[in-house]
Structures are given as structure tokens and as C-alpha cells.
N, C-alpha and C positions, 0 to 999 in steps of 0.2 A: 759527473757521470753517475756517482753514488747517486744524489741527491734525486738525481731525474729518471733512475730506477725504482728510489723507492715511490716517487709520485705516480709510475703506471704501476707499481703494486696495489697504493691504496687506490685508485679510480678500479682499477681490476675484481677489489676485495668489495668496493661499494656497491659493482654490477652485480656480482655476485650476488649480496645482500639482497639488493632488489627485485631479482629471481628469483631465491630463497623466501621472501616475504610475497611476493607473486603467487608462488606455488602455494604459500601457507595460508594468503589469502583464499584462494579457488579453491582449495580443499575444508575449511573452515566452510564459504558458502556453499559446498555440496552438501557439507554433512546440514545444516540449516535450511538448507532448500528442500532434503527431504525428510522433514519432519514426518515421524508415524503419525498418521491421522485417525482418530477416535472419533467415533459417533458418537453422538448424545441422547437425549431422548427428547420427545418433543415438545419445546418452549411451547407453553400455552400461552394465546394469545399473544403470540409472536407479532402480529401485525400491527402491534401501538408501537415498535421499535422502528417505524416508519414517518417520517415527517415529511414536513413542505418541501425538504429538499428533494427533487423529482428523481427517482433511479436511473437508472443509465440502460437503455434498450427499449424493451416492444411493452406495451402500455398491456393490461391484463392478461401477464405473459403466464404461461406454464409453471414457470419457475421462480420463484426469487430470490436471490441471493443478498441478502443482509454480511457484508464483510467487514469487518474492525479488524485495521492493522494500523503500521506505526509504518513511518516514511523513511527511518534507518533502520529499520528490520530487515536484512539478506531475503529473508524467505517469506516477508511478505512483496519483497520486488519480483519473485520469483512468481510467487501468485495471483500478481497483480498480471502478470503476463498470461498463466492460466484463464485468466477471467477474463481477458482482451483475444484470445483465442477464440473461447466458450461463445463471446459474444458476436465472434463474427464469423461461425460456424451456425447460430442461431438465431440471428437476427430476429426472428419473431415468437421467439418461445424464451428470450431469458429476460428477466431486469434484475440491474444489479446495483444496490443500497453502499456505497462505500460511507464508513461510519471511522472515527476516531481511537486511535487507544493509543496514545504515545505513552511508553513504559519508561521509568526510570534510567533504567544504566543505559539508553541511548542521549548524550546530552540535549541534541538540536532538533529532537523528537515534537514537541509540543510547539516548536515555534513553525519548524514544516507545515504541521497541520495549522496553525495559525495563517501561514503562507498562502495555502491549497484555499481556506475558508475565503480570505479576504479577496483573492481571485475568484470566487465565486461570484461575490457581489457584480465581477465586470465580466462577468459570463465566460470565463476562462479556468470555472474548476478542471474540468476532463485535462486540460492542454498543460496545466501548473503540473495536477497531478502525473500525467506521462512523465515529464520531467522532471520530475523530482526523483521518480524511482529510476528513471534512465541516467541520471548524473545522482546517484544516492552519494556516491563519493566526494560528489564535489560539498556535501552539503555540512555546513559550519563553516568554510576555507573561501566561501563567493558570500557576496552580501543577498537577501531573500529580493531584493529587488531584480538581481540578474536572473534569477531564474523567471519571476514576475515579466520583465521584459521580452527574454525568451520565447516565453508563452505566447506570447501579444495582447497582455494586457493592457487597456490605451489608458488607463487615466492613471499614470504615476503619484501623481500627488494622491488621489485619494487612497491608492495602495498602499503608502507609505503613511498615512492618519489613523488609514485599520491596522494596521500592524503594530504603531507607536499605544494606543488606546487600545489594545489589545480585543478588537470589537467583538470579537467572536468565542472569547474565553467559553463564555457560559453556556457555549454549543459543543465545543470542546469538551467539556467538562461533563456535560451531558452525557454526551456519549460513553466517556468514562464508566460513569455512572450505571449505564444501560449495561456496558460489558459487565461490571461485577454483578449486575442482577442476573444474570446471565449465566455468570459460575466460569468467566473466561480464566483463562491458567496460561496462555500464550497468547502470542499471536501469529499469524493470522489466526481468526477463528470466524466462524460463518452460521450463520442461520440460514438454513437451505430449506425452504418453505415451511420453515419453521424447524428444520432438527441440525442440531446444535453439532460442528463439525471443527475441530479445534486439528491445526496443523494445513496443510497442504494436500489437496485432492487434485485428480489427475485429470486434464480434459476428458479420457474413455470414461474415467466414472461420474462425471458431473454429465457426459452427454447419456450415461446410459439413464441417469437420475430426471434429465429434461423428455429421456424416451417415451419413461415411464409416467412424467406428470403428464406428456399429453396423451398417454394410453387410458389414463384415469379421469381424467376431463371428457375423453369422446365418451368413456364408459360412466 
């Protein structure tokens, strides 16, 4: 009887824990999700941070958003949703540049992005990415092909050749790169037609930001 008291003690004590770590999680990514956001001043010649890779939205749109975050960053999942808002609130007034910055103290940071890249080649970045930041937890704990799969990326094997031969390092790395010319101190951080916006911005002020590019475009 002892014995089978103290076993619903401890299952009791572990639920507990897990509530406790629940709440300690959700309140860690609140304080993360809203990062104070700082403006910057304007990147000149912001527009060579732009490559082959094609933006995401309306083709000589109003706005563009250039984003570097990291795919275990709380609050750049958090922004990643911002920007998937923004985008289908505006369909013909925003594109938006998602770019690289996996930061140290997240370990499985660069190989995510590694992940996202090598789905691109099979035309499944956007659909890797959603998932990635939608199961950000699962990510170290599932092998990168489950989420690959997920996606619906069809050619396994060659997903699994970009990843081993690491194909995409030196775009990766690029990007990096481009962040510290940049002066980035976090992430998420954004170039918003060029002005350097480090933390999280709120859909009302990126729609008032698209208001105003195309107030300035008809004028």
C-alpha cells in the first residue's frame, strides 16, 4: 500500500513539473516574443542584400522586407507569423526576403537552416520553413528528413546528399555574413526597405509602414 502511494506521489510530483515547466516555458517565449524593437538608420544600398533567391509576395511590391532570423529563435517563430499575416493582408504591396542567421547558443540552428536551403532546391522552402517554426520543439528530437517529408519534399535521396555535403553552407554563411555588415545584435532583425529594425514589429506598424510606401510611390 505504502509502496503504491508513494508511486501516485511521484507521477503527481512529475505532472506537476510539467505544468511548472509549461508555464516557465510560455512566459520565457512571451518575454522573447516581445522584443523592444529599435529602428535603425538607413542601410545604404540595402538592395545588394537581395539574391537569386526570389522573395516571397508581389513582384515590385511597395515594401520589402529583408528578415534574418534563426529557426530556434521563440520570437523569431513569433515573427515569422507577423510576416505571414502582413503577407496576406497585402498580397500586392509586400515581398519578403527570408535570409539566415543561426546564432550560437541555439545548437540545431544552422543545420535547420541547412534543412529550409536544401528544400529549396525541390521547391519546398516556404512549406519546410512553416514547419519548422510550427514544430520549432520538435527540432534536434526528429531526424531533418521528417520534417523534409512533412513538407512534401519528393526526392528523398537528393535531400539527404544536400544535407550530408552540407550544399548550401556558403549561402548560409553568406548570409551571416551580410547580418554582421548590417550591425545585427539579435535576431529577428529586418531591413524594411531598407531601415534596419532589430526585434519584433507589430502587424499595425508594418501595415502602417506598407500605408505609407505606397502613399510615397503614387506621390
Amino acid at each position: 500500500m505504502r509502496e503504491r502511494l508513494l508511486n501516485v506521489a511521484v507521477v503527481v510530483m512529475a505532472g506537476a513539473a510539467l505544468v511548472t515547466t509549461g508555464l516557465v516555458v510560455r512566459r520565457q517565449f512571451a518575454r522573447e516574443s516581445h522584443t523592444v524593437v529599435t529602428d535603425g538608420t538607413l542601410i545604404e544600398g540595402w538592395q545588394r542584400y537581395l539574391d537569386d533567391r526570389e522573395p516571397v509576395g508581389a513582384h515590385a511590391a511597395a515594401l520589402t522586407i529583408i528578415e534574418y532570423s534563426d529557426f530556434q529563435c521563440p520570437a523569431c517563430r513569433a515573427y515569422a507569423d507577423t510576416l505571414d499575416r502582413v503577407r496576406e493582408l497585402y498580397p500586392n504591396d509586400v515581398a519578403i526576403a527570408h535570409r539566415h542567421f543561426p546564432i550560437d547558443r541555439y545548437p540545431h540552428s544552422y543545420e535547420a537552416a541547412m534543412t529550409a536551403e536544401c528544400a529549396r532546391e525541390q521547391g519546398r522552402y516556404q512549406q519546410v520553413r512553416d514547419l519548422l517554426f510550427a514544430r520549432q520543439d520538435s527540432i534536434g528530437t526528429i531526424p531533418w528528413v521528417a520534417f523534409a517529408t512533412g513538407a512534401g519534399v519528393p526526392d528523398q535521396t537528393g535531400f539527404a546528399r544536400c544535407m550530408k555535403t552540407k550544399a548550401h553552407a556558403a549561402r548560409i554563411e553568406s548570409d551571416r555574413r551580410d547580418g554582421r555588415a548590417i550591425g545585427m545584435e539579435m535576431t529577428p532583425t529586418s531591413l524594411i526597405n531598407g531601415v534596419k529594425v532589430s526585434g519584433i514589429i507589430s502587424v499595425a506598424e508594418l501595415a502602417k509602414r506598407i500605408e505609407a510606401a505606397k502613399e510615397q510611390r503614387v506621390n
